[in-house]
C-alpha positions in Angstrom: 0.0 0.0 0.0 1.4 3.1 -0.8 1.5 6.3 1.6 -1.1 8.3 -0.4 -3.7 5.1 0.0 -3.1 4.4 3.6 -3.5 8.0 4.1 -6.9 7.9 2.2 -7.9 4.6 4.0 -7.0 6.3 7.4 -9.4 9.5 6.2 -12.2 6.0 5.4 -11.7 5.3 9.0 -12.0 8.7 10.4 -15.1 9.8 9.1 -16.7 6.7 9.3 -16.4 7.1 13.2 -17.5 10.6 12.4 -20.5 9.1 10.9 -21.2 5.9 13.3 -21.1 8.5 16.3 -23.7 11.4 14.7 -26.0 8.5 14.0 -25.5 7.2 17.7 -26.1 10.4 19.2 -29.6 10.6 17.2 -30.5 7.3 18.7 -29.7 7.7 22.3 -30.1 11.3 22.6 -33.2 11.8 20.9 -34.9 8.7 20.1 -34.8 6.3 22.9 -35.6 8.7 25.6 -38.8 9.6 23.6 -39.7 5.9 22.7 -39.1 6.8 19.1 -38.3 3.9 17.0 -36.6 4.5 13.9 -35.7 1.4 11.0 -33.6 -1.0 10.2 -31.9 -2.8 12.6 -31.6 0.1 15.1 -35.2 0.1 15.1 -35.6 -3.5 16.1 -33.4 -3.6 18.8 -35.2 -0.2 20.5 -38.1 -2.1 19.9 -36.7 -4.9 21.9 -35.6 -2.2 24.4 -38.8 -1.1 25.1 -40.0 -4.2 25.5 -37.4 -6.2 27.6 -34.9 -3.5 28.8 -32.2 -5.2 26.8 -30.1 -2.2 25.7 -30.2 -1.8 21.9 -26.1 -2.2 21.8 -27.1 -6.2 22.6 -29.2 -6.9 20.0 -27.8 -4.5 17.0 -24.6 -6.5 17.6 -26.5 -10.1 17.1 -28.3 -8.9 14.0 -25.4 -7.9 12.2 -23.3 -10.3 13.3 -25.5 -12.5 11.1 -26.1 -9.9 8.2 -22.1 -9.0 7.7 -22.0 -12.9 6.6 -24.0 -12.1 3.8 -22.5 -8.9 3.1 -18.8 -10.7 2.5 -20.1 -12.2 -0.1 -21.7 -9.8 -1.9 -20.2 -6.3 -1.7 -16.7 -7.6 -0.9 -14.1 -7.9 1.9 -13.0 -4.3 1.6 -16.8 -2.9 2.2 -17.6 -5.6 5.3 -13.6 -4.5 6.8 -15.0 -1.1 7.0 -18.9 -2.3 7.9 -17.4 -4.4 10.9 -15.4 -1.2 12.4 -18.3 0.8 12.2 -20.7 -1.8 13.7 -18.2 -2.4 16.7 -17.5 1.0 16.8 -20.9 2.1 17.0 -21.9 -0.9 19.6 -19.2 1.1 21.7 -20.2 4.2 21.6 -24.1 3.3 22.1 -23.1 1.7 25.3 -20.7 4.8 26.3 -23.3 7.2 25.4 -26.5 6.3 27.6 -23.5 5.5 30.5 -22.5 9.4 29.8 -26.3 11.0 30.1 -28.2 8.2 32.2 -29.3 9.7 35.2 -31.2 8.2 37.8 -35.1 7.0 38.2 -36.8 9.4 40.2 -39.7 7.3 40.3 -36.5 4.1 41.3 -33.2 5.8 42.5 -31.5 2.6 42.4 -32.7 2.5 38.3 -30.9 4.9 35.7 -33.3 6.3 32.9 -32.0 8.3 29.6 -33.1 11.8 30.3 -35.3 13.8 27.6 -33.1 16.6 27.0 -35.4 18.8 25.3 -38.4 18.5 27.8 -41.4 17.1 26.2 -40.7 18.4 22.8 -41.3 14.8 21.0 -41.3 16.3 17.5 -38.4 18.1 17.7 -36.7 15.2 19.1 -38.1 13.2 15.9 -36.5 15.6 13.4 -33.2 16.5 15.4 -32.9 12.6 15.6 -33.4 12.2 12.1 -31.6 14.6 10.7 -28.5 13.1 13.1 -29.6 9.5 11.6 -29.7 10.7 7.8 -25.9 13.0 8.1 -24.3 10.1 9.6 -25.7 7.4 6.8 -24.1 9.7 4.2 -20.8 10.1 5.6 -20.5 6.3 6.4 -22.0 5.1 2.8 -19.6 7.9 1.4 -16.9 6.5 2.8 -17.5 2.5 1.6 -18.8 2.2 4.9 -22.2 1.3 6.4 -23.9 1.0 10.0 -25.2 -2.3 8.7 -28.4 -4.2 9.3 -30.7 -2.4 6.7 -27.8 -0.2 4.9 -26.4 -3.8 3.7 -29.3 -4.8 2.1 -30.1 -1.3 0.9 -26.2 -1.3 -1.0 -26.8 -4.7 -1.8 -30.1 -3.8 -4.4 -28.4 -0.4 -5.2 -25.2 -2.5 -6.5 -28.0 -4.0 -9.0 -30.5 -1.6 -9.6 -31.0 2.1 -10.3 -32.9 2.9 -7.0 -31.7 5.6 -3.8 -30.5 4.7 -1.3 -33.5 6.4 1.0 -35.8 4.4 -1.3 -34.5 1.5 -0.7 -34.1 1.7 3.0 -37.5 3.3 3.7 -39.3 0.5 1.8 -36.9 -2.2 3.9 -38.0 -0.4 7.3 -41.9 0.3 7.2 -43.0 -3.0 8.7 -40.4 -2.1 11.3 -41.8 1.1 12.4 -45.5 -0.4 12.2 -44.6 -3.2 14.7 -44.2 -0.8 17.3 -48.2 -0.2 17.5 -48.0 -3.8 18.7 -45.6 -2.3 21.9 -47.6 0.6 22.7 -50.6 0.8 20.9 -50.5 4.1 20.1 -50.7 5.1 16.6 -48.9 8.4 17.3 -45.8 6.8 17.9 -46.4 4.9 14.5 -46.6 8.3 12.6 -43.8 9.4 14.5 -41.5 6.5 13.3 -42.5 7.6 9.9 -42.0 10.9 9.8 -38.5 10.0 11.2 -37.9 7.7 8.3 -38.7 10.1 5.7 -36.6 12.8 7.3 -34.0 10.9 7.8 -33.8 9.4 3.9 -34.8 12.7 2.6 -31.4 13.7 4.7 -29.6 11.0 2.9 -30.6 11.4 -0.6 -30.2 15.1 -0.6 -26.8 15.1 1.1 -25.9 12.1 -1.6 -27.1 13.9 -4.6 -25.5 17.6 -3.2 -22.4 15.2 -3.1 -22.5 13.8 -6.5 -24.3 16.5 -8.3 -22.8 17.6 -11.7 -23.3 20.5 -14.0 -22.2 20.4 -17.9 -20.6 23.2 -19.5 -20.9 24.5 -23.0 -18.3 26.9 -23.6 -18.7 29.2 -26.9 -14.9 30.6 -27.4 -12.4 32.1 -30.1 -9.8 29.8 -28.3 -11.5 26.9 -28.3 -8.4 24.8 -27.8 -6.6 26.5 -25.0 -9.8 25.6 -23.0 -9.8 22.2 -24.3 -6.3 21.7 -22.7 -6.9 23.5 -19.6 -9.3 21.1 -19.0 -8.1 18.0 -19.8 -5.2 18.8 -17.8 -7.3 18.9 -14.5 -8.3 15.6 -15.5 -11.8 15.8 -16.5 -13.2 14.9 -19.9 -13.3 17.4 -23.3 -15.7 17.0 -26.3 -15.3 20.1 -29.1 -18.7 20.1 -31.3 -18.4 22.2 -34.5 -21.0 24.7 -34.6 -22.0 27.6 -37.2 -22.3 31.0 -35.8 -25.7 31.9 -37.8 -25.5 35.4 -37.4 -22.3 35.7 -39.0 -21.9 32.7 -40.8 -18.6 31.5 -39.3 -17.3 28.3 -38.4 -17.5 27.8 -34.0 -16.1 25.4 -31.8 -18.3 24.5 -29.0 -16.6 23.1 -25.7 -18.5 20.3 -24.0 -17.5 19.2 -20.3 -19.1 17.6 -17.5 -17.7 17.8 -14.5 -19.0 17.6 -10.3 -21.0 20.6 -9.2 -18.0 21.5 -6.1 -15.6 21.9 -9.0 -17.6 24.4 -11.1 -15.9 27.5 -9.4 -12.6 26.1 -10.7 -13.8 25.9 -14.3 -15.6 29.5 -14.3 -11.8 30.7 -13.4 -10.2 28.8 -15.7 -12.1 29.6 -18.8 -12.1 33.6 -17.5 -8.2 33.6 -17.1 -8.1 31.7 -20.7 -10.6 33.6 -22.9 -12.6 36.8 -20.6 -15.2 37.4 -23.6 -16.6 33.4 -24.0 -20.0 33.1 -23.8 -20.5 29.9 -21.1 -23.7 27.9 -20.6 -24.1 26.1 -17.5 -26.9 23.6 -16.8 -27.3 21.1 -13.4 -27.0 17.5 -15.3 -29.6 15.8 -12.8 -27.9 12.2 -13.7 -24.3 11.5 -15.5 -22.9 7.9 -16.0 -19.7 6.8 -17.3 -16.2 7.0 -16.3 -15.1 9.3 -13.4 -19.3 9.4 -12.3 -21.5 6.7 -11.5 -22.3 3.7 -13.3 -24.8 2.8 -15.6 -27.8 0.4 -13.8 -30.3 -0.8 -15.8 -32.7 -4.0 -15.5 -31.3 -6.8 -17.5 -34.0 -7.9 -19.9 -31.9 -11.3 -20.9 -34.2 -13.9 -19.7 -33.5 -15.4 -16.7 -31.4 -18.5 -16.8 -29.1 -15.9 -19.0 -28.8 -13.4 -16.8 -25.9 -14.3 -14.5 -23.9 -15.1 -16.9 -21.3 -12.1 -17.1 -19.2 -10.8 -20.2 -16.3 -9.2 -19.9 -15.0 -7.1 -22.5 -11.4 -7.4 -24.0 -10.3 -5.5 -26.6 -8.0 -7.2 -29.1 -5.7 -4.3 -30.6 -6.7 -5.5 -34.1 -9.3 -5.0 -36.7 -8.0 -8.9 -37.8 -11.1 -10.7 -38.0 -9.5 -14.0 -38.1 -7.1 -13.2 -34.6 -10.4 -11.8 -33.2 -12.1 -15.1 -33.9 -9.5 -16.9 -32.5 -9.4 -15.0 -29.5 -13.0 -15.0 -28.7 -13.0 -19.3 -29.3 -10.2 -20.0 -27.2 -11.3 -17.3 -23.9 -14.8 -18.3 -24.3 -18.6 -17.4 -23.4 -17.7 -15.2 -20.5 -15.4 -12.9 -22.0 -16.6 -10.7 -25.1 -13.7 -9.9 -27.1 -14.1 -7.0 -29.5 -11.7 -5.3 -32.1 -10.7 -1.7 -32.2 -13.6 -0.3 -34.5 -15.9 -1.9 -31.9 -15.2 0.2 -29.4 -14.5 3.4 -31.7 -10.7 3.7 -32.3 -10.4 4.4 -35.9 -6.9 3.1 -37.2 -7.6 5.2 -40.9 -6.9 8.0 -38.7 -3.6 9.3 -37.8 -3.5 9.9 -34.7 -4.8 6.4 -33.8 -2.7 4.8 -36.6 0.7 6.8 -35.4 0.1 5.2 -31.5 -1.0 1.7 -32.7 1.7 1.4 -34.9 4.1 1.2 -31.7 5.7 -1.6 -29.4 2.7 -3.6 -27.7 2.6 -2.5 -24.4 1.9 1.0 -25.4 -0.7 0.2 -28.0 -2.5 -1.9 -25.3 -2.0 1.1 -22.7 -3.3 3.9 -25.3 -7.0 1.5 -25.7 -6.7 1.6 -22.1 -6.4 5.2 -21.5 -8.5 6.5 -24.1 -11.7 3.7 -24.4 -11.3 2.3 -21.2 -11.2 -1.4 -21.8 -9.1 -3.8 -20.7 -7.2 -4.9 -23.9 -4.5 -7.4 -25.0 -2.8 -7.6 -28.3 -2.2 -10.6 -30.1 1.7 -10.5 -31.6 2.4 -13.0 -34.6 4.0 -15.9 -32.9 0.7 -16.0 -30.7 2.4 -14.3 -27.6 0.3 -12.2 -25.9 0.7 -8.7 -23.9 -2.5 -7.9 -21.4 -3.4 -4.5 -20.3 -5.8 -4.2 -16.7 -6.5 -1.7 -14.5 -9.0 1.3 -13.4 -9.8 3.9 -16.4 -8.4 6.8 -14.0 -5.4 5.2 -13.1 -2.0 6.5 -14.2 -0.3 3.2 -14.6 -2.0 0.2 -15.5 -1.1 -3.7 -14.6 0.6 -4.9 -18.1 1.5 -8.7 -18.1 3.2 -10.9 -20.8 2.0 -14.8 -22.1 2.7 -17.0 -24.1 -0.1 -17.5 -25.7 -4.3 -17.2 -26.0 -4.2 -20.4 -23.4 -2.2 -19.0 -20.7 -4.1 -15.7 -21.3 -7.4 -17.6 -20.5 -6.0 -19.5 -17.7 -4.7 -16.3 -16.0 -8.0 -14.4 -16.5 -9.8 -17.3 -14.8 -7.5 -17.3 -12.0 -7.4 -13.9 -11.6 -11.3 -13.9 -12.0 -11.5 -16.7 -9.1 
């Protein structure tokens, strides 16, 4: 691990805790001393609070014990690393919290009681609590992190289809809320649990989209390609349409770039210090998939017994039917080999034709950095140079093999 990662990963943990103890302060401040029950599997275990006087640390620990099995499976070993802390971590600080403001029984001295710290204002304790419940979701889900119980099976569907996060956890903890008429039977506290679930997602979804919101620029210049580099050069994507002033009748270049809402300050500078008299349009772009934003989740319409099955793209650095054939027979159904025009590298063009026309491991490299895919290409005595790695990355994982038969074998260890 380099120092800039285990910095970053040290930041993960940090906030997380930042997170795990705003939610926990929602919970025992404001919601268990009003008999407020909120979802998930905080909710349950309040439920069973009221009920028993087993404090909630008890049985939130059981739960997700059990749930965190699941998750390993699913989301990975890195997420549940990170979902463990913060379950342990917020068990902790549950327990330390109600031992910092208990005070005791006046009804039963020898009994300590959480005290309701802002008299009998039960509303105001619904929202505060919520709004506490919904800020510390975000920054634990921002940071590949989770409280668990619910948020695991809320990432879980989220990893599969195109639904919030608030959505998905409010319909996972209405029969949770509703149960607790059968522990008081009082409808209020019913409608209370509710309006503490939507607060709190609406928390969560606005704070997630605030995060990931995105704005696209359309930038009308007579420099058109000084703006172009600036841009690229701070990492973020270019497109230059070619437009027709129609007032005058003269050839434009429009600037397209899309970039995250935070960053649009930088860009107005940018373009100002560049060209002072471009005319710039900016509009909020309400959803953006692709590389560098989210990814694309649709519902598969392959029937069923096909839908697990999973194709990998390669890109073979050829427009050789015959190597692409052989390619795609020896790797097989899971992997979906596909030759440069397939993806949209053009070799009649020169700039593609000048970079593809060098030594392997930069041709395989320049389809990686430009399109994205994983690539390999396929030399004439059947050896064979791989290119993996993220899109963003600077240096990619380039390996040599013998041939398409070590390839495959590597792939499906790798894969495994």
């Amino acid at each position: 691990m380099t120092k800039s990662n285990f910095f970053h990963e040290l930041k993960d943990y940090a906030l997380i805790a930042v997170g795990v103890i705003l939610y926990a302060i929602g919970m025992t401040v404001f919601m268990l001393p009003y008999s407020l029950t909120t979802g998930g599997v905080a909710g349950i275990s309040s439920i069973i609070y009221y009920v028993t006087g087993v404090e909630v640390q008890v049985t939130y620990i059981i739960i997700n014990a059990i749930l965190l099995v699941v998750a390993v499976k699913v989301l990975g070993v890195r997420f549940c690393i990170k979902t463990i802390y913060a379950v342990a971590l917020m068990t902790f600080v549950l327990w330390f919290l109600q031992r910092l403001i208990e005070v005791p029984d006046p009804a039963n001295p020898k009994m300590m009681m959480l005290p309701k710290l802002i008299g009998d204002e039960s509303f105001m304790a619904c929202v505060l609590g919520a709004i506490f419940e919904g800020v510390g979701l975000y920054i634990c889900f921002e940071h590949n992190g989770s409280t668990g119980g619910t948020d695991i099976i809320a990432l879980i569907v989220q990893k599969f289809r195109t639904m919030s996060l608030g959505s998905i956890l409010m319909t996972c903890d209405v029969i949770i809320i509703s149960s607790c008429y059968f522990v008081f039977h009082d409808w209020f506290r019913v409608i209370y649990g509710f309006v503490l679930l939507f607060i709190s997602s609406m928390t969560l979804d606005y704070c997630i989209r605030r995060r990931h919101q995105s704005v696209q620029f359309m930038i009308f210049s007579r420099n058109p390609n000084a703006i172009a580099d600036a841009i690229v050069s701070t990492g973020h994507g270019v497109t230059v349409l070619d437009g027709e002033g129609w007032y005058t009748h003269t050839d434009r270049k429009v600037v397209v770039s899309i970039i995250r809402q935070r960053e649009q300050v930088v860009m107005q500078r940018m373009i100002k210090q560049i060209d002072p008299y471009a005319f710039v349009s900016m509009t909020d772009a309400s959803g953006v998939w692709g590389e560098g934003f989210d990814a694309i989740k649709v519902k598969d319409n392959k029937p069923r017994s096909e839908r697990n099955k999973k194709n990998a793209v390669l890109v073979c650095v050829t427009n050789n039917t015959t190597k692409i054939d052989t390619a795609q027979q020896v790797l097989g159904d899971y992997y979906d080999v596909r030759s440069l025009l397939q993806v949209g590298c053009d070799t009649r063009k020169e700039f593609y034709s000048v970079v593809l026309g060098q030594e392997p491991r930069r041709r395989v490299s320049f389809v990686k950095k430009f399109f994205g895919f994983d690539a390999f290409y396929l030399a004439k005595d059947g050896t064979v140079t791989l290119v993996q790695g993220n899109y963003d990355q600077n240096e990619y994982d380039i390996t040599e093999h013998k041939n398409l038969e070590e390839l495959k074998q590597y792939l499906e260890t790798k894969k495994g």
